[in-house]
C-alpha positions, 0 to 999 in steps of 0.5 A: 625087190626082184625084177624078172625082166630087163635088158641089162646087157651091153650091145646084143639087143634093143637095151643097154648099147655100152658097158657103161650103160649097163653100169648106169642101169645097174646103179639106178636099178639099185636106186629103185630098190632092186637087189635081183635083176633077170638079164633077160634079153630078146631072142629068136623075134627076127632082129636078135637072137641071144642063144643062151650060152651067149647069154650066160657069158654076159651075164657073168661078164657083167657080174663081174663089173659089178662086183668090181665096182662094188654095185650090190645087184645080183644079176640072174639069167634069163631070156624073152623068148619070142613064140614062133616056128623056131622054138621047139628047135631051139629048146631040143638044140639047147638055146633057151634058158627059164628065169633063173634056170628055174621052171619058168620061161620068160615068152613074148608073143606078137604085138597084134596078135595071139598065134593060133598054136599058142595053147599046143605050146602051152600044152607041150611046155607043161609036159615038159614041166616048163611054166610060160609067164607071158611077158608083157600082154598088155601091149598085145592088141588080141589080149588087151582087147579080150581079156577073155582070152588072156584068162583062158591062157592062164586056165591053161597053164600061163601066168602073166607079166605086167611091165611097170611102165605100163602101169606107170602111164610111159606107153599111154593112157590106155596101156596104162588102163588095160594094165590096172583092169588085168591086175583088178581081174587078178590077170597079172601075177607078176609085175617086172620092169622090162627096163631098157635104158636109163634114160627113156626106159628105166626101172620104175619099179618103186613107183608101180608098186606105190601105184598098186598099193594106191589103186588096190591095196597092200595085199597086191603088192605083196603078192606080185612081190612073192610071186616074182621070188617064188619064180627065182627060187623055184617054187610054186607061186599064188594064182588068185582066181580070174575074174571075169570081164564085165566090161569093154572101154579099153579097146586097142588098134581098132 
């Protein structure tokens, strides 16, 4: 497996505190079936700020570690890039990475809400062949609760990131609703695991994929599957054509 989303690095964010934490979470990625992980740690969301050559360094001081401890985990680079006023600064000055230096860049958008700029960034970020995959829309309360808006995110040009655990039901049951209505309504092209710890926010990858494979079929989890080494190789993904919404019992923060 391939998992384009975590936050594997010792001490620069919310994630692993410690060498040793990322060591542990290194050893239960591999657990979980992983081969390749995305080091992607928060910067620019007004508590942390991961610049990418910091994120680079780390990456290949932790690769290190690994290898010298013979844990066979690939680690990628990678950044979650939160939306805001500093981010055409930070791109002109050089400070944001895509996943795998490919041409996709890992965005995170306000929990509450869908910044009104959001379709000009999109607009700009294709004209510089730059791909936003939207991590984590379940858990924005704009989206979740209009689904409607996320689809047209994607006519625009986005793809989208479900986290694993919202799946699996660690943020609650209707999270975990929200999650499974954008997979049916072909919203979500790849799920990622958003691990933070090894304790309360691991991987849960392995147990995602059972569940969509459950709830939908095997078609699904071969798609998420591709797409999410599609994005890491650098290539064009599969998008399924959105569905439309047709109906309104997921409602978040209201």
């Amino acid at each position: 497996m391939i998992d384009l989303h975590s936050h594997i690095l010792p001490g620069i964010d919310d994630g692993a505190r410690t060498m040793e934490d990322s060591i542990e979470m290194a050893q239960l990625a591999v657990k979980d079936g992983i081969e390749q992980l995305v080091a992607s740690p928060h910067h620019n969301n007004g508590r942390f700020s991961n610049e990418g050559h910091m994120v680079k360094q780390a990456v290949e001081s932790l690769s290190r570690e690994l290898s010298l401890r013979n844990i066979p985990l690939k680690l990628l680079i990678g950044q979650e890039i939160r939306i805001n006023d500093l981010f055409w600064s930070e791109w002109e000055a050089g400070n944001l990475l895509t996943l795998n230096e490919s041409q996709y860049m890992l965005i995170e958008l306000p929990n509450q809400h869908v910044p009104r700029d959001i379709w000009d960034i999109i607009h700009e970020m294709k004209l510089k062949g730059i791909v936003p995959v939207i991590a984590h829309p379940e858990r924005n309360s704009d989206l979740a609760n209009e689904m409607d808006i996320l689809m047209e995110l994607i006519e625009a040009g986005a793809l989208s990131q479900v986290t694993s655990h919202s799946l699996n039901g660690l943020f609650g049951r209707r999270i975990r609703q929200v999650s499974l209505e954008m997979c049916r309504r072909n919203l979500v092209h790849i799920v990622a695991s958003d691990a933070h710890n090894q304790d309360l926010r691991p991987f849960g990858m392995s147990e995602a994929y059972r569940l969509i494979a459950s709830e939908f079929n095997r078609e699904h989890v071969h798609y998420y599957q591709t797409n999410a080494k599609a994005i890491v190789d650098n290539q064009s993904i599969q998008i399924w054509e959105p569905r439309l919404e047709k109906r309104r019992w997921w409602k978040l923060g209201r």
